[in-house]
C-alpha positions as CSV (number, residue, x, y, z in Angstrom):
1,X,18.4,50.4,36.0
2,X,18.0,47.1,37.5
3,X,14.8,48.2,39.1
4,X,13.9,48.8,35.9
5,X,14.8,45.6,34.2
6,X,12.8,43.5,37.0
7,X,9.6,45.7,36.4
8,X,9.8,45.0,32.6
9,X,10.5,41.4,33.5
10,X,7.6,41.4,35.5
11,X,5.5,42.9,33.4
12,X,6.5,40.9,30.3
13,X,5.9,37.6,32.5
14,X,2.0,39.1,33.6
15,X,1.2,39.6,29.5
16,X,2.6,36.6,28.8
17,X,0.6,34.4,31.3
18,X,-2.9,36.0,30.3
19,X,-2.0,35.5,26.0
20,X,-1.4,32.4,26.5
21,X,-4.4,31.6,28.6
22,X,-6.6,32.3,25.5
23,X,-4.4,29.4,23.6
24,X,-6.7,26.3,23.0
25,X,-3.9,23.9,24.3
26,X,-4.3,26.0,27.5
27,X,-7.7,26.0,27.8
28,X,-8.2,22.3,27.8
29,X,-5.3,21.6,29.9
30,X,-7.0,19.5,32.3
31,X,-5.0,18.9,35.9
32,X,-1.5,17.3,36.9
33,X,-0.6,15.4,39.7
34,X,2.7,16.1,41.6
35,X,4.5,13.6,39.0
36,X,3.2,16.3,36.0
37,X,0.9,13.3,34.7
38,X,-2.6,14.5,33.7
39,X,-4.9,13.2,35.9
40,X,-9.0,12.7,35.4
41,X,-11.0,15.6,36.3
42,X,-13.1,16.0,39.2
43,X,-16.6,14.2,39.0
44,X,-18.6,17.4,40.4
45,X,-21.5,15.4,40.3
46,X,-22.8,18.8,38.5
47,X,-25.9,16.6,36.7
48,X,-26.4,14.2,39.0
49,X,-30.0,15.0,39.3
50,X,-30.6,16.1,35.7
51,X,-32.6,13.5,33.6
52,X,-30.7,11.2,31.3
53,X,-32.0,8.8,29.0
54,X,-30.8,5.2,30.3
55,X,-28.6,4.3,27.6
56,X,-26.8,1.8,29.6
57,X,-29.7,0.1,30.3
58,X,-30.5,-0.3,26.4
59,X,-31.4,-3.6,25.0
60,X,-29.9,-4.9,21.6
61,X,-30.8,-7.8,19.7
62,X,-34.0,-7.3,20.5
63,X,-37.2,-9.0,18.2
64,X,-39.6,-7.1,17.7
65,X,-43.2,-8.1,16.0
66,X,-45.7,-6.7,14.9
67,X,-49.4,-8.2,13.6
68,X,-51.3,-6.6,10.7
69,X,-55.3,-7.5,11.0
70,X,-57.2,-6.6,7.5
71,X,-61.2,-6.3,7.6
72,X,-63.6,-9.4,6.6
73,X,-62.9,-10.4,3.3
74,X,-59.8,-8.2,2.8
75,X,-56.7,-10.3,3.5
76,X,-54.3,-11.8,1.4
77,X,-53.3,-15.6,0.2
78,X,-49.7,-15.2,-0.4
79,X,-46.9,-13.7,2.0
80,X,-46.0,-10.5,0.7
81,X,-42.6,-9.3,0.1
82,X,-40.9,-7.1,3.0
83,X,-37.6,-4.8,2.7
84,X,-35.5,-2.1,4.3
85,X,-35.2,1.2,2.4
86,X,-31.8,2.3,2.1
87,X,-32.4,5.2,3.8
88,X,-34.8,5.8,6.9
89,X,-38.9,7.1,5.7
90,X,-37.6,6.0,2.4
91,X,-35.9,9.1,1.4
92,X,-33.9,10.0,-0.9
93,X,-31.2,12.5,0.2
94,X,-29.0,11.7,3.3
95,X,-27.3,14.9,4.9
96,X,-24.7,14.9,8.2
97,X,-23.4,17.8,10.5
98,X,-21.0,16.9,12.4
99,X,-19.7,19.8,15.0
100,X,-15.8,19.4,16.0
101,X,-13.8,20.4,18.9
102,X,-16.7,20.4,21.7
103,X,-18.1,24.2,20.8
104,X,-20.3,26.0,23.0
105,X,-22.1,26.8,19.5
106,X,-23.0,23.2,19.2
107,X,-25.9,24.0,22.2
108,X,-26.7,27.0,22.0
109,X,-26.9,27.9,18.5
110,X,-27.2,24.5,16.4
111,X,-28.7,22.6,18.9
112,X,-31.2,25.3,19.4
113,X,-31.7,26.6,16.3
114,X,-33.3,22.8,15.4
115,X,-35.4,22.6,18.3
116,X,-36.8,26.3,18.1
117,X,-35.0,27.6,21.2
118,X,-33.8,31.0,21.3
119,X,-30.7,31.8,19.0
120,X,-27.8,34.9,18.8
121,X,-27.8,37.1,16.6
122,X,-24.0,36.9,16.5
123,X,-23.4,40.4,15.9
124,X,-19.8,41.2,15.4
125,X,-18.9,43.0,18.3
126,X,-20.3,40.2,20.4
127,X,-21.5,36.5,20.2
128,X,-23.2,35.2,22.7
129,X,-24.1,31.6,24.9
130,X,-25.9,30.2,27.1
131,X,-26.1,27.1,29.1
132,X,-29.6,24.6,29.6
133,X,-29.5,26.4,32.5
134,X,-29.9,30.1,31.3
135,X,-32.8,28.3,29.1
136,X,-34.2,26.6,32.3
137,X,-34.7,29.6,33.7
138,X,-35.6,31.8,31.2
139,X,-32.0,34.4,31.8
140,X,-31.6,34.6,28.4
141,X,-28.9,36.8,26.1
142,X,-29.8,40.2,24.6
143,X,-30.8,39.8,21.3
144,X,-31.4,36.6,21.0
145,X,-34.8,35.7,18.6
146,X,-36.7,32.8,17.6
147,X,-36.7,30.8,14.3
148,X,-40.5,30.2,15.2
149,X,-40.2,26.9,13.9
150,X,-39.0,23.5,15.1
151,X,-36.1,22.2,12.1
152,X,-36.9,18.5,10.6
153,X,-38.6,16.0,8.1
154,X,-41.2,14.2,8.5
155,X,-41.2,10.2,8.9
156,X,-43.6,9.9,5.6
157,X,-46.9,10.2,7.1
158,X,-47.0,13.7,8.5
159,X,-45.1,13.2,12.0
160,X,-42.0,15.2,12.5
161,X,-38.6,14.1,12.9
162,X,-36.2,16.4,14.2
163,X,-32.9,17.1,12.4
164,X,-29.9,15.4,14.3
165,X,-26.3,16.4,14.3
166,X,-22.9,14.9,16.3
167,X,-20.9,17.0,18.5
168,X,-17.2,15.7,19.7
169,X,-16.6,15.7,23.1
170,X,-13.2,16.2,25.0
171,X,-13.9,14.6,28.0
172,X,-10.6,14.7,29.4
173,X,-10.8,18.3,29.9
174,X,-12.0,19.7,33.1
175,X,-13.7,22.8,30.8
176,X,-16.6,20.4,30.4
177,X,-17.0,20.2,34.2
178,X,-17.1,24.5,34.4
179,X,-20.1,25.8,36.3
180,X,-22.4,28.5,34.8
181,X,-24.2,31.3,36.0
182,X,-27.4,32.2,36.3
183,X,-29.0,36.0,37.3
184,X,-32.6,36.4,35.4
185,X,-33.4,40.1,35.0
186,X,-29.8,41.4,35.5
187,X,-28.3,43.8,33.1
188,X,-25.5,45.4,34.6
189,X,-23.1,43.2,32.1
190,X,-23.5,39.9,30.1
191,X,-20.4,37.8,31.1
192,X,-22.4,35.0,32.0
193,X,-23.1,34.6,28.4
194,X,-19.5,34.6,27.2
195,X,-18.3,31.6,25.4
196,X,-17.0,29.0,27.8
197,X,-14.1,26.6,26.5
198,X,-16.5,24.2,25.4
199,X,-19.8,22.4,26.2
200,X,-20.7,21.5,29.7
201,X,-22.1,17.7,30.5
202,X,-25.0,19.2,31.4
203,X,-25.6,20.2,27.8
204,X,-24.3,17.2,26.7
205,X,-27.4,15.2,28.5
206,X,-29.6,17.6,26.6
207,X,-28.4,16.9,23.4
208,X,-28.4,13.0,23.8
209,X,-31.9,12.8,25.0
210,X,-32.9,15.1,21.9
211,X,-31.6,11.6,19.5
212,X,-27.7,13.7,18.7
213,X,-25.0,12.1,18.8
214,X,-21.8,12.1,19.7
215,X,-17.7,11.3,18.6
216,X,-14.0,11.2,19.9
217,X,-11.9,13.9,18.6
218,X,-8.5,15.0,19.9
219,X,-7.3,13.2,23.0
220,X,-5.3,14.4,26.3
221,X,-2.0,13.4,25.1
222,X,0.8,15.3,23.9
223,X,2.5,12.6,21.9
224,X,-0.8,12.7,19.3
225,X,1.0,10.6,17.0
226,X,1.5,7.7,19.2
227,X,-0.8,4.9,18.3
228,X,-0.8,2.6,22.0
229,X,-1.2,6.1,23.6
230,X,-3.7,7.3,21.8
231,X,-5.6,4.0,22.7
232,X,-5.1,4.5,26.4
233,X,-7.0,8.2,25.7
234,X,-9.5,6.5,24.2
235,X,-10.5,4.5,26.9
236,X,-10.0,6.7,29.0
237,X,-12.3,9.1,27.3
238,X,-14.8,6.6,27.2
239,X,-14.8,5.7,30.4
240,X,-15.7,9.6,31.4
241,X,-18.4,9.9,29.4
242,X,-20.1,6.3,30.0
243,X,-19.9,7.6,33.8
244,X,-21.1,10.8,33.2
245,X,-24.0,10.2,30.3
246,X,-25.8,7.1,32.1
247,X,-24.0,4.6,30.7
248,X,-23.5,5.8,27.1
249,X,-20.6,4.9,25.0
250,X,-19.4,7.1,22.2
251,X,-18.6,4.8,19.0
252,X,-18.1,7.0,16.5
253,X,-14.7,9.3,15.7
254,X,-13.9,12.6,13.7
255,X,-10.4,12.5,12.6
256,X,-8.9,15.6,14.2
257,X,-6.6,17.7,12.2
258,X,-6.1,15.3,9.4
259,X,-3.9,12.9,12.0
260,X,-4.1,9.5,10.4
261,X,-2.6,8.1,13.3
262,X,-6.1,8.6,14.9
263,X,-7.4,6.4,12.0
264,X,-4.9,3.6,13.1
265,X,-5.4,3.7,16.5
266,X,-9.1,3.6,16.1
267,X,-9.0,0.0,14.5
268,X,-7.6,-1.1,17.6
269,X,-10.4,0.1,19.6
270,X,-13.0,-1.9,19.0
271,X,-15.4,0.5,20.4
272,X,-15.0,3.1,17.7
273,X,-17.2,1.2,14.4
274,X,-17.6,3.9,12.7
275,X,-15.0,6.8,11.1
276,X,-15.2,10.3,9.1
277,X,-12.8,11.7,7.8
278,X,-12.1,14.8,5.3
279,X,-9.2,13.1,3.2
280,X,-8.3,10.0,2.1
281,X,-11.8,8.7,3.0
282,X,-15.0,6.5,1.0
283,X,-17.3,8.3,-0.6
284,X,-20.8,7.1,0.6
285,X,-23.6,6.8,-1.7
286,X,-26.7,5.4,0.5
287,X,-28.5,3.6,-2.5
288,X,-25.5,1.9,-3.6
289,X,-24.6,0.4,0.0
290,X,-24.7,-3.4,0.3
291,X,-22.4,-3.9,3.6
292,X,-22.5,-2.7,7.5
293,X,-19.8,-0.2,7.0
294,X,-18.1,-1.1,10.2
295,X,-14.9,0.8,11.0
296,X,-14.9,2.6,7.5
297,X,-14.0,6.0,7.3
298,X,-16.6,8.0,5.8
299,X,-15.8,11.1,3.8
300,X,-17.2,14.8,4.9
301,X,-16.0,18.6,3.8
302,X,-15.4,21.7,5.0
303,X,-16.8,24.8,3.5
304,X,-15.3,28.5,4.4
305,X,-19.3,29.7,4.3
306,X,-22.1,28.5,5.7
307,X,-24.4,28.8,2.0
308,X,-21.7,27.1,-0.1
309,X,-23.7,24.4,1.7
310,X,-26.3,25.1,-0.1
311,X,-25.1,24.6,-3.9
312,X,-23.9,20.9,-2.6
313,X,-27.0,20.1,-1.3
314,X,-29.2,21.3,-4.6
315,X,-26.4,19.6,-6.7
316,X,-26.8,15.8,-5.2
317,X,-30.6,16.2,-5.3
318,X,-30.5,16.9,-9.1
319,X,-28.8,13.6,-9.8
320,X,-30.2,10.3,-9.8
321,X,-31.5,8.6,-7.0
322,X,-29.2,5.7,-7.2
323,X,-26.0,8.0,-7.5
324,X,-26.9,10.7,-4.9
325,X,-23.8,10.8,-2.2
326,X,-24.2,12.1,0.7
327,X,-23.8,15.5,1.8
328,X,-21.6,15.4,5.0
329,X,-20.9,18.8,6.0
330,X,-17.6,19.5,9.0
331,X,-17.8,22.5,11.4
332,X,-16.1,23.8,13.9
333,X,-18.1,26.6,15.1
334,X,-22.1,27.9,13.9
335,X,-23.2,31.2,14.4
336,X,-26.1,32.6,12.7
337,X,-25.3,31.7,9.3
338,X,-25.6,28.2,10.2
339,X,-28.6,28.5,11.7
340,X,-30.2,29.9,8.6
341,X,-28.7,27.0,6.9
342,X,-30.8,24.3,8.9
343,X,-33.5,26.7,8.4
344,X,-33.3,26.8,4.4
345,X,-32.9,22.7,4.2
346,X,-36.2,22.5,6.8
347,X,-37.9,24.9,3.7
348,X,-36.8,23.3,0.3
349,X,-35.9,19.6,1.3
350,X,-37.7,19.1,4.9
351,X,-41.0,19.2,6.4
352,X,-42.1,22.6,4.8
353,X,-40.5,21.5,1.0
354,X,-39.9,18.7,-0.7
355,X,-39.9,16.3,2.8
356,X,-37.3,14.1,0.6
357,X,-34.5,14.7,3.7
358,X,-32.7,12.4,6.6
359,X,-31.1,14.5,8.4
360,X,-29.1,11.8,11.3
361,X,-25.9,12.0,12.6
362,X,-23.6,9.6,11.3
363,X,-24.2,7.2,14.6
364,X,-27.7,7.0,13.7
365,X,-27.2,6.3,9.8
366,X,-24.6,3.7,10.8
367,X,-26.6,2.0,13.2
368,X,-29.3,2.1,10.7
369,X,-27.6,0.8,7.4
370,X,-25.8,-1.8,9.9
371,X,-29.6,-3.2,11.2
372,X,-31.0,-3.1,7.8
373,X,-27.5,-5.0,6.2
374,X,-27.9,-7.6,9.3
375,X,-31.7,-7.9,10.9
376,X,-33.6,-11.3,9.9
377,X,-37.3,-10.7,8.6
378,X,-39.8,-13.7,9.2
379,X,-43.3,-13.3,8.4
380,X,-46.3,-15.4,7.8
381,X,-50.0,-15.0,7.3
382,X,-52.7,-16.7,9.8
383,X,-56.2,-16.2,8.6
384,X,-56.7,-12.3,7.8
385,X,-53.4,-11.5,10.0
386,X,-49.8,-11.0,8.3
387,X,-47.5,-11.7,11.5
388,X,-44.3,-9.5,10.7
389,X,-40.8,-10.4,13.1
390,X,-37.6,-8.8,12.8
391,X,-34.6,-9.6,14.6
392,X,-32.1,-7.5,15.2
393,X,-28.6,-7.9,15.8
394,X,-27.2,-8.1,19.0
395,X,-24.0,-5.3,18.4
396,X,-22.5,-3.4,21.7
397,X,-23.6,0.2,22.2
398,X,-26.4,0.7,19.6
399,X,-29.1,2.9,20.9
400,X,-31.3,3.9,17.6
401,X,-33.0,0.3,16.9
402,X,-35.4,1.7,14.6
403,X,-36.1,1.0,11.2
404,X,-38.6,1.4,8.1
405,X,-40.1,-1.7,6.6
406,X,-41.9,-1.6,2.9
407,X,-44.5,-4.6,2.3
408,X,-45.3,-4.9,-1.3
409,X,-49.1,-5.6,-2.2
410,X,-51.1,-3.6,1.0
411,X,-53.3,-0.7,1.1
412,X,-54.4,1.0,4.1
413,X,-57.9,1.1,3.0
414,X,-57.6,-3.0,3.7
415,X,-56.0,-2.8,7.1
416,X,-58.3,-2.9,10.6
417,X,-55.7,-1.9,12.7
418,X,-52.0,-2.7,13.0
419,X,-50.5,-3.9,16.5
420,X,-46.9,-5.0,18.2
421,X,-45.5,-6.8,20.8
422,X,-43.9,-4.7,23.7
423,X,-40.6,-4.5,22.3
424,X,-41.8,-2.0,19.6
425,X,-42.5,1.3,21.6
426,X,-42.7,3.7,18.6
427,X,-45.1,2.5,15.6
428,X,-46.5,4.6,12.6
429,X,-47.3,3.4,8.8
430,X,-49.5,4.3,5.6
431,X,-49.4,3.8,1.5
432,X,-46.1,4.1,-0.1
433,X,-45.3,3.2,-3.9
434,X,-47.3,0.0,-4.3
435,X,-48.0,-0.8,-0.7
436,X,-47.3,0.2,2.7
437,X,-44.5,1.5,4.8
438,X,-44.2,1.4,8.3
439,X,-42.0,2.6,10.9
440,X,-40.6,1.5,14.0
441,X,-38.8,2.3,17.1
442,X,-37.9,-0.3,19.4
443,X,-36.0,2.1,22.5
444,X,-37.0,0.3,25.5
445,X,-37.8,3.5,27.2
446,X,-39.4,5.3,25.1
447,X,-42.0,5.7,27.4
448,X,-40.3,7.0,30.2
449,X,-38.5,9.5,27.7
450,X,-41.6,11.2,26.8
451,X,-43.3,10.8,30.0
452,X,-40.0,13.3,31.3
453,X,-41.1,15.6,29.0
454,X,-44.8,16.0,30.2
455,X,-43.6,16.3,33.2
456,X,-41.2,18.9,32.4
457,X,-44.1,20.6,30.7
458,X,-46.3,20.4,33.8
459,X,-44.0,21.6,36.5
460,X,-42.8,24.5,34.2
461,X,-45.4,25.3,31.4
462,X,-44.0,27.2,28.4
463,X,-45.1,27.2,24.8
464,X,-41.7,25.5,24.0
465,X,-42.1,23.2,26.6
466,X,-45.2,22.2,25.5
467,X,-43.6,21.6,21.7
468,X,-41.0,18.9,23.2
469,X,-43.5,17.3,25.3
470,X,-46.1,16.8,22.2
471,X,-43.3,16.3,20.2
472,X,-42.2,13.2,22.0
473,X,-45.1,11.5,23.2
474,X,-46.2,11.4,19.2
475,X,-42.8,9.2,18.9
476,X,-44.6,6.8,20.7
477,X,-47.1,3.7,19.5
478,X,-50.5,4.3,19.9
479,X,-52.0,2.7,23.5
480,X,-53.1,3.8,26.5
481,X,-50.2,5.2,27.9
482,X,-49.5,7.7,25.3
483,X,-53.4,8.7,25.5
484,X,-52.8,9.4,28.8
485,X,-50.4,11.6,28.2
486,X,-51.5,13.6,25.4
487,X,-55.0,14.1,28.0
488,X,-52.4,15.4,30.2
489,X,-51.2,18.1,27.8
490,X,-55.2,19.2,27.0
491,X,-55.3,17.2,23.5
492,X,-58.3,14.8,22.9
């Protein structure tokens, strides 16, 4: 009888330990020290050699100029009016993803659905992953198919623009540090392509060099409604992923589970500038914006299916310009619903429909709006030049100093040519409403980022490959440099 009792107990213990292993909490348990204190996970130096965009070494404040020549005869008396666009490419409709608790979805389906990667099917007996590995090497999951399109908008003059989203991080969980395997051509089973916990860093990189972004969430501490500990987690969160991102900060947070206390401790973290929120929060109506928005929480919603999406988006673009709000859309994890979600806004509102859509993550609008609220315009007109400066402002961890400028009065068909001084990297323009428009992109190394992806073409030449490399060396200004490049990819 006792035998038996210890055999139950043992086997009641075994069941026990693998349930609870599937438990979230469990899963991002990260490691204790001999005190039971959680302790930083091991730096595996695991991307160490994998490109990342130097965000640390990213200039703000920066005053960038440009110098618009017209033909003989063609230039103008009086200094023409200049302004920022409330929203980026001067459209009209402003639409947000943001992905929470780290999913493994947030690569390999919504990260790749947007940049035409392979995609699951997400058939109901089994979803599958994979790693930038497993897409490095071409051991890809059964089933998997293409969009056959890249997802985005266009900046206004025909160029794409890639739709970006925000994934939260947990960076205090050692799931992010998890290896991966890779065995191209082997079919015996698919476990490689289960879901892991979460994303890897290594994804990560790849979806920060692609422009996403990305947010605190929940935090390594059991007492989650403890303001000064929650700070500490913070920090300490950030200091992981500046270490293991190059020198990239996050500043933006998604309130996890409706805990206000987040909200609270966020405004003493300086770092954290901008907020969203699914209660309690602002409604944000770009056109109607005339501050930097710093440290408000921004309101986004949850839907139960991925096409109620669809009726919000259709209902904001019937209003009014002026009163459109945003569309700000929460998710926790994307399958292939999702996918045909970015897929149907790329059609009606993007590049291949109406082209009336920015699609940023919130980081990117804030950073935006917060430029356009707070960058000084100077311009001045010498001979049959209009001399164009804007400063920006000089605010800790921005890393999308770009804007749109509209100068009232001009016509292409009176412009020679249109230059800039070295700070601007990125530079297109043409005819909008009653004059021109013109874009630009001051990341000092912009260069370098698209030169990474010629090279990643040349060493490893795919059709894909070839799509990111074209696709970011026409982000660049027209020069030398970029005409260079584009001879190195076989275009003229």
């Amino acid at each position: 009888m006792r035998q038996i009792i210890y055999t139950k107990a043992i086997l009641i213990t075994i069941v026990c330990g693998l349930l609870s292993s599937c438990l979230k909490k469990d899963l991002y348990s990260g490691k204790k020290n001999e005190e039971g204190k959680k302790v930083s996970p091991p730096d595996n130096g695991g991307n160490s050699k994998r490109y990342s965009y130097p965000f640390g070494e990213e200039k703000t404040g920066q005053e960038a100029e440009f110098i618009i020549e017209f033909h003989s005869g063609q230039g103008i008396i009086n200094t023409p009016t200049v302004s920022i666009p409330p929203l980026k490419y001067n459209k009209s409709l402003l639409f947000m993803l943001t992905q929470d608790d780290c999913k493994h979805s947030a690569f390999s389906m919504t990260w790749a659905a947007i940049n035409g990667k392979p995609i699951d099917r997400s058939d109901i007996k089994r979803k599958y992953y994979f790693d930038i590995e497993h897409l490095e090497a071409d051991d890809l999951p059964p089933n998997s198919y293409l969009l056959g399109k890249t997802l985005g908008s266009t900046d206004g003059f025909g160029n794409e623009v890639r739709f970006h989203f925000t994934t939260t991080l947990a960076p205090e969980w050692d799931f992010m540090e998890a290896p991966t395997v890779v065995k191209k051509n082997f079919t015996e089973n698919f476990f490689r392509f289960y879901m892991k916990s979460g994303l890897r860093w290594n994804n990560v990189v790849e979806l920060v060099n692609d422009g996403n972004a990305i947010a605190f969430h929940d935090l390594n501490t059991a007492d989650i409604n403890n303001v000064d500990s929650l700070i500490k987690h913070f920090d300490r969160a950030q200091q992981i992923t500046n270490r293991r991102l190059n020198g990239r900060n996050m500043k933006f947070l998604a309130e996890p589970n409706g805990n206000k206390s987040y909200l609270q401790a966020a405004l003493g973290f300086p770092a954290i500038q901008t907020i969203t929120a699914q209660n309690g929060a602002d409604k944000l109506i770009p056109y109607q914006v005339n501050s930097p928005l710093q440290q408000k929480t921004l309101a986004r919603v949850f839907v139960n299916h991925a096409a109620e999406v669809e009726k919000l988006v259709n209902d904001e673009a019937a209003k009014d310009v002026a009163h459109r709000e945003a569309v700000h859309i929460g998710v926790h994890e994307t399958d292939h619903d999702w996918a045909q979600l970015l897929l149907w806004l790329n059609n009606k509102y993007g590049k291949e429909g109406k082209d009336i859509l920015w699609f940023p993550s919130q980081e990117e609008y804030y950073e935006y709006n917060y430029n356009r609220q707070n960058s000084i315009i100077s311009t001045r007109v010498e001979g049959d030049k209009l001399i164009v400066k804007v400063k920006f402002p000089n605010q800790s961890d921005f890393y999308y100093p770009a804007l749109t400028l509209n100068i009232d009065g001009l016509n292409t068909s009176s412009i020679k040519s249109i230059s800039s001084n070295e700070t601007v990297t990125g530079l297109t323009y043409g005819n909008f409403d009653k004059g021109i428009s013109v874009n630009i992109d001051c990341r000092r190394f912009l260069l370098q980022h698209a030169t990474h992806y010629v090279n990643r073409y040349l060493s490893q030449k795919s059709a894909a490959n070839l799509l990111d490399a074209k696709y970011h060396v026409n982000t660049l200004k027209d020069s030398q440099e970029k005409k260079k490049l584009l001879n190195s990819l076989g275009i003229d």
